[in-house]
C-alpha positions as CSV (number, residue, x, y, z in Angstrom):
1,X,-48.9,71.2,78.8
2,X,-45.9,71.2,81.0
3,X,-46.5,67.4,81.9
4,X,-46.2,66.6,78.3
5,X,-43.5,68.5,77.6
6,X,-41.4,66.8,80.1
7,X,-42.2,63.7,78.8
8,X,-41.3,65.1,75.9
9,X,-38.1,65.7,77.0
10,X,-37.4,62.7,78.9
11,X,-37.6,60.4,75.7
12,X,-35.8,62.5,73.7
13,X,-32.9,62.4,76.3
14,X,-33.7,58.1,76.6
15,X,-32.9,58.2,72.4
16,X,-30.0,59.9,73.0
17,X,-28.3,58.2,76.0
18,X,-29.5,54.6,74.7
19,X,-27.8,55.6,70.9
20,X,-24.8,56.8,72.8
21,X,-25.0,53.1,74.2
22,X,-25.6,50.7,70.9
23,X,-22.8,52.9,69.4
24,X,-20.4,51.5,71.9
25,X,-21.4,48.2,71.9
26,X,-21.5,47.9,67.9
27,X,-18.2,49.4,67.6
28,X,-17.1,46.3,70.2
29,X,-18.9,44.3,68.3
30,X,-17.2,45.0,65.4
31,X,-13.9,44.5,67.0
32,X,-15.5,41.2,67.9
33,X,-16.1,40.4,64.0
34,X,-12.1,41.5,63.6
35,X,-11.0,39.3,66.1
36,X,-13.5,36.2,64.8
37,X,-12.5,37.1,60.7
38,X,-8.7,36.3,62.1
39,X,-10.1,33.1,63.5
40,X,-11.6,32.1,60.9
41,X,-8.5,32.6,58.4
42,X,-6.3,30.5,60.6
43,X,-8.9,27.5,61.0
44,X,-9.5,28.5,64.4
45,X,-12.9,29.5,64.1
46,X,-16.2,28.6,62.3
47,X,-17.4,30.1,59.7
48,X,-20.8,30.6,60.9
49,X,-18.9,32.5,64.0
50,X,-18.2,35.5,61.3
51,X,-21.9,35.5,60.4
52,X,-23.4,35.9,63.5
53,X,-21.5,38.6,64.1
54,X,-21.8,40.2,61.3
55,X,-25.5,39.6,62.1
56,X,-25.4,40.8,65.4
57,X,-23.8,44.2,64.3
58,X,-26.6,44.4,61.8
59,X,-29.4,44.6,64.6
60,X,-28.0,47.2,66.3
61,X,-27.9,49.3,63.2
62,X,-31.2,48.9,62.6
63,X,-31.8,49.5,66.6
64,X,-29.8,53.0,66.2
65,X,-32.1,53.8,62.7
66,X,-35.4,53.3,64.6
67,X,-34.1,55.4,67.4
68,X,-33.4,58.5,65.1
69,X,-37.1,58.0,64.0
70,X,-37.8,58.6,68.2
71,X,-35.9,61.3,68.2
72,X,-37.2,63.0,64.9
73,X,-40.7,62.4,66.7
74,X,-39.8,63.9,70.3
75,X,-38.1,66.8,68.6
76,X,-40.8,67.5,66.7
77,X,-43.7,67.3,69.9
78,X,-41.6,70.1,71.8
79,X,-41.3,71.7,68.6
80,X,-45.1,71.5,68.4
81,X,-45.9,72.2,72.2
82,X,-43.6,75.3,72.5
83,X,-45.3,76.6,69.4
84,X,-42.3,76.7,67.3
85,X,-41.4,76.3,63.4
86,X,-41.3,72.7,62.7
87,X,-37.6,72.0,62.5
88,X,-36.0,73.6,64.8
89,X,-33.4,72.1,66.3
90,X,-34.1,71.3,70.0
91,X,-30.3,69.8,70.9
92,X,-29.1,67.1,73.3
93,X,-30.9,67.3,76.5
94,X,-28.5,67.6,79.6
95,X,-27.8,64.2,81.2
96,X,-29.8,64.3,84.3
97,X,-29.8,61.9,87.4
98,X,-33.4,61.0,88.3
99,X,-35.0,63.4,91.3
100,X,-35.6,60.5,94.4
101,X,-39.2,60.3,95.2
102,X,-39.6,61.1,99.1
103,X,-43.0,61.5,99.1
104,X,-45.6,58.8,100.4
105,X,-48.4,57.9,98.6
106,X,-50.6,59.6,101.5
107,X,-49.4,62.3,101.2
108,X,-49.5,62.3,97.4
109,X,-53.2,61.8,97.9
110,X,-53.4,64.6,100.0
111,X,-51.7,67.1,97.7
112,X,-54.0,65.9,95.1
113,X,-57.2,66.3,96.6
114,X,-56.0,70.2,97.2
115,X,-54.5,70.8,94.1
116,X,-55.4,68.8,91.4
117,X,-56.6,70.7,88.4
118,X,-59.3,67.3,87.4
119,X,-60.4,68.0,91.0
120,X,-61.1,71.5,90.9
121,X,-62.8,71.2,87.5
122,X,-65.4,69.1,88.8
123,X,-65.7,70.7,92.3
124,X,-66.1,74.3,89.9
125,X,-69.3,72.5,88.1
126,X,-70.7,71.5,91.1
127,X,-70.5,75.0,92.8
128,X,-72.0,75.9,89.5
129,X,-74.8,73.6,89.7
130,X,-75.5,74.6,93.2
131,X,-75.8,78.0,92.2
132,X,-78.2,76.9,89.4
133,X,-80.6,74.6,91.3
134,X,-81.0,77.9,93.9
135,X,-81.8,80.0,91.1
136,X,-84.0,77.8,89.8
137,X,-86.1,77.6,93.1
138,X,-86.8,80.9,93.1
139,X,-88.6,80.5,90.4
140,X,-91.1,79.7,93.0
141,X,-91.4,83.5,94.5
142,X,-93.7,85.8,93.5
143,X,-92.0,88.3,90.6
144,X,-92.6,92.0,92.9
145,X,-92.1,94.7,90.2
146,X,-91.9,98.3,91.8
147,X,-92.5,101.4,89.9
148,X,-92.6,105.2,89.8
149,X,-92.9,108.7,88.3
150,X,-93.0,112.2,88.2
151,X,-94.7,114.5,85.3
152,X,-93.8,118.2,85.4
153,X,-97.3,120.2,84.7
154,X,-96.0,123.6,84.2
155,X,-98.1,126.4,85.9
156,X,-100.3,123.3,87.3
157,X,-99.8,120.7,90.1
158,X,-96.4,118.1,89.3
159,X,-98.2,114.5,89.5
160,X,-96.7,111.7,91.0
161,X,-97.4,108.0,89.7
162,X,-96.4,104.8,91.5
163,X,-97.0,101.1,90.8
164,X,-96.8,97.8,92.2
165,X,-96.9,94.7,90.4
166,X,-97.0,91.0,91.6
167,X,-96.5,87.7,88.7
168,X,-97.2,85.4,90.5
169,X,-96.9,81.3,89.4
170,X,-99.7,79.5,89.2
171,X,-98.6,76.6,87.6
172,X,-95.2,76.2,89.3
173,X,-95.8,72.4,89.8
174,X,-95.6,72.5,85.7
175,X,-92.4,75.0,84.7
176,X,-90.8,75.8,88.0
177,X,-90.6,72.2,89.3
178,X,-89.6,70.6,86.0
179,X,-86.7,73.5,86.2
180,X,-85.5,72.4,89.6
181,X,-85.7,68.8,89.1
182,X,-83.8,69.4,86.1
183,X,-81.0,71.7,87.8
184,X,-80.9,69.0,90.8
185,X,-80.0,66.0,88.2
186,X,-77.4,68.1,87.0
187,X,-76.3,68.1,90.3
188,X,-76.3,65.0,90.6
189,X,-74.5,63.9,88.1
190,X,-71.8,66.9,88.7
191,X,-71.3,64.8,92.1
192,X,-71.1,61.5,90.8
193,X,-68.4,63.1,88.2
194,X,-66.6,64.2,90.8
195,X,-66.4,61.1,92.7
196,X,-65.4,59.0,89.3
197,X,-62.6,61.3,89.1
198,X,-61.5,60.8,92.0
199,X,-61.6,57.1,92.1
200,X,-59.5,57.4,89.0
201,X,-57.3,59.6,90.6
202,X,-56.2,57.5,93.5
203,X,-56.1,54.2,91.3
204,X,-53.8,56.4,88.6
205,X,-51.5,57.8,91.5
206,X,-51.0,54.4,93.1
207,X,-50.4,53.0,89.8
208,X,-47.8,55.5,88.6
209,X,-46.5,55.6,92.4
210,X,-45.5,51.8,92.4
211,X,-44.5,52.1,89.3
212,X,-41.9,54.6,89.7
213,X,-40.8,52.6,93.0
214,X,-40.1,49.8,91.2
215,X,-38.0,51.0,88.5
216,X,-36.2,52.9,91.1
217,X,-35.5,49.9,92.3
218,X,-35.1,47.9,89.4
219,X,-32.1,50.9,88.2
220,X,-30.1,50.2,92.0
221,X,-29.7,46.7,90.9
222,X,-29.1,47.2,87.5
223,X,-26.1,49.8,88.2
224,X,-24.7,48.3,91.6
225,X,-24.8,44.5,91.0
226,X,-26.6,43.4,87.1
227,X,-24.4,45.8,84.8
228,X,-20.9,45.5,86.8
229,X,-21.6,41.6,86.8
230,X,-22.6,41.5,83.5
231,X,-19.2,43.3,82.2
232,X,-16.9,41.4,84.1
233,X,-18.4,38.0,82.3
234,X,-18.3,39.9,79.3
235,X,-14.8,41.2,79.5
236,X,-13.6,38.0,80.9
237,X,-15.1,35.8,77.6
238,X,-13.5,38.5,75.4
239,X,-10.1,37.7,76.7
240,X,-10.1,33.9,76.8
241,X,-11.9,34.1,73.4
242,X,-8.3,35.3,71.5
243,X,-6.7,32.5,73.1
244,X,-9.5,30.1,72.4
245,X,-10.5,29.2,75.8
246,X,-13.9,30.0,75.9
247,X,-15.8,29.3,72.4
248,X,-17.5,32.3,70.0
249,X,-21.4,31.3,71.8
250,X,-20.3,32.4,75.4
251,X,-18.9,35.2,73.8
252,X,-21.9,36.2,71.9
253,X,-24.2,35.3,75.1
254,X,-22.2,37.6,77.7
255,X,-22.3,40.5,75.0
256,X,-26.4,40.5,74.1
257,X,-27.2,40.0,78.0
258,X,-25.0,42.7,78.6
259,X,-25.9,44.8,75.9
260,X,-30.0,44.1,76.9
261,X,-29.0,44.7,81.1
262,X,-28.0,48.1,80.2
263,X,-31.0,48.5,77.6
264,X,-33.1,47.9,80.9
265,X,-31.6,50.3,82.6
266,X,-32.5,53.6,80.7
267,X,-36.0,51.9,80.0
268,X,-36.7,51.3,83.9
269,X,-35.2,55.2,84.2
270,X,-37.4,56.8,81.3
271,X,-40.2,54.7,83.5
272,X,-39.2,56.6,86.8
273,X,-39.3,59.9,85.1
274,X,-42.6,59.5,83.3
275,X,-44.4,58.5,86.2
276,X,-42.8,61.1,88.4
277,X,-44.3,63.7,85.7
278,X,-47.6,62.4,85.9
279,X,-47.5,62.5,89.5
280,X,-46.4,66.2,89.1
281,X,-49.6,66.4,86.7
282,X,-52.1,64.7,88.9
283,X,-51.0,66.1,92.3
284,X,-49.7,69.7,90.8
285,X,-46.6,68.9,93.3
286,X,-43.4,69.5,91.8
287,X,-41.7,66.3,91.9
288,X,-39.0,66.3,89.1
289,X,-36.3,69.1,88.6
């Protein structure tokens, strides 16, 4: 439950950081059309220039419209998982750096095989099952029944009654060893359930571990070296492109690389925090604030 809601959470905030983004870039954009429309009128630009553009601008609206169809659709899973009345508003979730990982995979093994909830289901059914295949064994014992009385005679005697009774089973190679052999395959299988889980467990921590690594990673170089890059081409095209020293494709080029750098960006970051709360969910170590 808290796993999903996080996750939850952490797309909402991704639709509202990357709208915050193609809002930017299509209001540049359309300063981009402006100065391109000016071109044109003077001969100094093609018209083909001014419907690119255009066209550009147009894909990032309907970027922004699919967007609010996210949000709409993360808004309404908390909505759902806090139990509340569909609609309500949820609000802008607080821009939050990602938590570092610091923990090794070992050790997020370790955690898991303590505390993870899958682990502890399946460990619970084969205590259970243990506890049912000795049961059933006793089936083999002799049923002792013990009994006794006292009758009050009045002016005679009081009489005193006791009884022992044995059931004893004959046929226990019929019902009592079909029982056990039935309550020992359970058993079985509750182990072999219990290994498959976690064989799955490992592969999906190591799988969600190097994940998040990677676009840890992969958001380092996209903030320290891709992004800045990418804007300093993009500014420099912009300001050549008024005098005509650069033409309207380099222009257009530096602005959708750009524009897709920074996309990567708060995909490799929703990335990070999804695996992180999966982690949290496998493991049961808190891993995310």
């Amino acid at each position: 439950m808290i796993s999903r809601l996080k996750q939850a959470y952490y797309r909402l905030q991704y639709t509202y950081a990357t709208s915050d983004l193609l809002s930017r870039y299509r209001d540049l954009l359309n300063e981009l059309v402006s100065v391109t429309e000016a071109r044109y009128s003077v001969g100094k630009a093609a018209q083909q220039d001014v419907f690119k553009a255009q066209t550009q601008v147009s894909i990032l609206e309907t970027r922004l419209v699919k967007l609010e169809q996210e949000r709409a659709s993360s808004e309404a899973e908390i909505n759902s998982i806090l139990n509340r009345r569909p609609g309500t508003p949820v609000g802008r979730p607080e821009d939050v750096k990602p938590k570092e990982l610091v923990a090794t995979l070992e050790q997020l093994y370790d955690v898991a095989a303590q505390n993870s909830p899958m682990l502890r289901r399946d460990q619970k059914m084969i205590e259970r099952s243990e506890l049912a295949v000795n049961s059933a064994r006793k089936e083999y014992y002799p049923d002792v029944t013990l009994s006794g009385g006292y009758f009050n005679q009045g002016h005679m005697a009081p009489m005193y009654q006791f009884q022992a009774s044995f059931k004893v089973p004959i046929n226990f190679w019929r019902k009592q060893r079909a029982g056990v052999n039935e309550q020992v395959s359970m058993l079985s299988e509750a182990r072999r359930t219990y290994e498959a889980t976690d064989q799955s467990l490992h592969y999906r921590i190591k799988d969600d571990y190097t994940m998040a690594q990677a676009s840890s990673r992969l958001m380092k170089l996209y903030t320290q070296t891709v992004v800045p890059q990418g804007n300093s081409a993009l500014e420099s095209s912009l300001s050549t492109y008024e005098t005509g020293a650069v033409d309207f494709l380099s222009v257009l080029t530096n602005f959708t690389t750009v524009l897709d750098y920074e996309m990567n960006y708060y995909d490799e970051a929703l990335n990070y925090e999804l695996a992180l709360s999966r982690l949290e969910e496998m493991t049961g170590q808190a891993l995310t604030d």
